[in-house]
C-alpha positions, -999 to +999 in steps of 0.1 A: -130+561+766-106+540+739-123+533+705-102+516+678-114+508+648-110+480+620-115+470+583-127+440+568-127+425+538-154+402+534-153+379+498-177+361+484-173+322+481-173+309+443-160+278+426-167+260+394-173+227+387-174+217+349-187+187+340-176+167+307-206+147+293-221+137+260-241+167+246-277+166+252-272+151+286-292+166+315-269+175+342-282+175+380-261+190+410-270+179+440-257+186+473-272+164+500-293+149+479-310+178+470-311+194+436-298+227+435-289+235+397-298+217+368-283+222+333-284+206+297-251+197+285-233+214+251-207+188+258-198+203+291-222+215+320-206+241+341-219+249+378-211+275+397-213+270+436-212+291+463-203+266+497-176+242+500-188+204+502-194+175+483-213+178+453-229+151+438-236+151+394-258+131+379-262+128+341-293+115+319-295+108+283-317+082+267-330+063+297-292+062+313-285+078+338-242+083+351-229+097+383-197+115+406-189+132+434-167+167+439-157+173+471-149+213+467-130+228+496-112+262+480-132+290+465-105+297+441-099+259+422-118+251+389-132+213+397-133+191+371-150+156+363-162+134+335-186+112+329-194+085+301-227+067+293-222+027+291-221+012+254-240-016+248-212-024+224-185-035+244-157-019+222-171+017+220-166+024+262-135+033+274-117+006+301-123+034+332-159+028+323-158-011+320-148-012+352-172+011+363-197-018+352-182-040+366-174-028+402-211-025+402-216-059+393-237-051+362-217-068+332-243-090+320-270-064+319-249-044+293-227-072+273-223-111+263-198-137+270-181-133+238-180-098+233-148-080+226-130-054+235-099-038+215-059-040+231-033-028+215+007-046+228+035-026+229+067-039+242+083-070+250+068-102+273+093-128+273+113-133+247+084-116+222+083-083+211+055-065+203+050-035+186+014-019+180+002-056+178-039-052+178-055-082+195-094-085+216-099-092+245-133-112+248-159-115+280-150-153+289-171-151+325-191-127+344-187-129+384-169-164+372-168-186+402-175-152+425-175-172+459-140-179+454-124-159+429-137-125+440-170-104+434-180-076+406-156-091+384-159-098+343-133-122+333-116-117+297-091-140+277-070-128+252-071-132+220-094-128+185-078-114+154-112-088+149-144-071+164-164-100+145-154-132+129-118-133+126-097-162+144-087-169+178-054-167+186-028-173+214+007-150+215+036-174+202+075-165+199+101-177+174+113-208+203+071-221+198+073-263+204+113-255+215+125-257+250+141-219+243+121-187+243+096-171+270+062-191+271+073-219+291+057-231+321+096-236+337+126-235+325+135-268+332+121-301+329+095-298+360+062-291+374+072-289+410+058-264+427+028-261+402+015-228+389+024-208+422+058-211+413+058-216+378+081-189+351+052-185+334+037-171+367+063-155+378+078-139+347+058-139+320+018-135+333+033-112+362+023-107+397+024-074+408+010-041+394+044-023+404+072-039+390+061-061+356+085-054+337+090-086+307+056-097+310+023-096+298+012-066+320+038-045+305+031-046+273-009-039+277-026-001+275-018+020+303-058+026+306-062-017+312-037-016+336-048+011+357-082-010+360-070-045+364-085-062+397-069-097+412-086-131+412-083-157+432-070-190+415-067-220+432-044-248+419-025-279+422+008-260+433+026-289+448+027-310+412+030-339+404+001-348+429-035-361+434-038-345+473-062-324+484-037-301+503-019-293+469-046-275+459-043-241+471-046-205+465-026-173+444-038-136+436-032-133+399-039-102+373-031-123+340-033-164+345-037-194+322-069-209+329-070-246+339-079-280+327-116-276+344-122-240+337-119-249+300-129-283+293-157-287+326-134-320+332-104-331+343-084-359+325-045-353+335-045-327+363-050-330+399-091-336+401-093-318+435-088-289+415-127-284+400-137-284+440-126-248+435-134-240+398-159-235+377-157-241+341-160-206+320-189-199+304-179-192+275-167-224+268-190-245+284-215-227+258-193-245+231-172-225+214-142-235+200-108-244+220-088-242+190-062-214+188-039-200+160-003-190+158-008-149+162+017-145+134+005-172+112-028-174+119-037-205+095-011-225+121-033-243+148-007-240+181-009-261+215-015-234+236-008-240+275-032-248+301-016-241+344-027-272+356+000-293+362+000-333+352-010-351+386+010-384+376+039-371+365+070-347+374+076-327+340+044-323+325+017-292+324-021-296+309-026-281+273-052-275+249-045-294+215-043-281+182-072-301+177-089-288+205-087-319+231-068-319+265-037-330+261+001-328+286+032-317+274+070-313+291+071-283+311+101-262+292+089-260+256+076-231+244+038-235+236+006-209+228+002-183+251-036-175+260-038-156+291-070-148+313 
């Protein structure tokens, strides 16, 4: 008879979760959706759990209610998550939770088209430089055109010199109404290939969330541009055409808006173009088209529309100083007002 004998060490699971939320908050952990703890918040709510898994945390404070998930898999990690409450004031929530909003599709429950949301520029977007330049960004559309552009989406145009009141304004470099500088539509005295192809596509809005360097998207706060989703714009990106076919389709981040999706009409682009738009709400409620000069912000600009002129070679749509639709040649330098 052979007995051996063995030792074993047996430890107890444990791992923490702490939640960051406004003090006061009640905190609710749930783990298939059961309650297991419940805590008030001092600022933070810290759990202790004793199984790995994912945890579900719901905070509630004054009729709101904010969630997460934590999946915990090691007994000896500290978890950590936050979680913010929606502002009805559009300024006082932080872009992560904007988008929150509006991934679930619930903009318009919380904000209005108008309201406005502080962005600080840094850096250079064309032949501008910017440097701690404070502009808003203000609700233009919510779910604009969703069948077409995209759903759970809350469109924004830049820009409006303060919270409240103050002037509206489009970016504008030392070349403005000069065929040098960035904010041209091309370099050159064209609008073939339309906004697809356009510089101001291409190099100054931007179209990728990797390399951007020189255009608008680099000079934005790192917390916009982590939360920035694509639309889809369609165009006339043939120019210099009244077809149908030209009108086609691009995945942009930052885009000039077009004749129809300001003015609800079309007087000098292609007019196929408002079978796939939908004029903005926010100005088919009336407010003003006229924009200022950033830097000089008693200077009414032309500011640039991407619609391209359907009966001739050179020219893009534009919004007048004035505030009517005009067409301009393609390589001056004009406002800049991007979506």
């Amino acid at each position: 008879s052979v007995k051996d004998s063995y030792a074993v060490s047996l430890t107890f699971f444990s791992a923490t979760i702490t939640v960051t939320v406004d003090s006061g908050a009640s905190v609710a952990l749930q783990k298939g959706g059961t309650t297991v703890q419940t805590k008030t918040s001092t600022g933070t709510a810290v759990f202790t759990v004793t199984e790995t898994g994912t945890y579900t945390i719901v905070a509630t404070k004054s009729g709101q209610s904010v969630s997460g998930t934590v999946n915990v898999t090691s007994g000896t990690t500290t978890y950590v998550l936050t979680l913010s409450f929606v502002s009805s004031t559009l300024n006082s929530n932080d872009w992560s939770v904007i988008k929150s909003v509006s991934d679930a599709g619930q903009g318009a429950s919380y904000w209005s088209i108008g309201d406005r949301k502080a962005v600080t520029l840094n850096g250079t977007v064309g032949a501008l430089t910017l440097s701690s330049v404070t502009t808003y960004a203000f609700i233009i559309g919510f779910n604009h055109n969703s069948s077409v552009e995209g759903a759970n989406r809350i469109h924004f145009q830049l820009g409006k010199t303060a919270l409240s009141g103050g002037t509206d304004v489009a970016l504008c470099d030392s070349y403005y109404n000069n065929t040098g500088g960035g904010f041209r539509m091309n370099t050159s005295s064209t609008n073939s290939g339309g906004w697809n192809s356009s510089n101001m596509r291409t190099k100054i809005c931007g179209t990728s969330l990797s390399s951007y360097s020189g255009t608008i998207i680099a000079v934005i706060p790192a917390a916009l541009r982590a939360v920035l989703k694509s639309v889809t714009k369609y165009t006339d990106n043939t120019g210099n055409s009244s077809a149908a076919s030209a009108v086609t389709a691009t995945t942009d981040y930052f885009f000039l808006l077009s004749e129809y999706e300001v003015f609800g009409s079309i007087t000098y682009g292609n007019t196929n173009e408002k079978s796939k738009q939908a004029q903005y709400s926010y100005y088919s409620a009336g407010n003003s088209k006229v924009k200022y000069n950033h830097s000089a912000t008693s200077t009414a600009v032309l500011w640039w529309l991407r619609s391209p002129l359907a009966s001739y070679s050179n020219r893009f749509v534009l919004v007048h100083a004035d505030g009517t639709v005009a067409n301009y040649v393609a390589f001056y330098s004009l406002g800049f007002a991007p979506g």
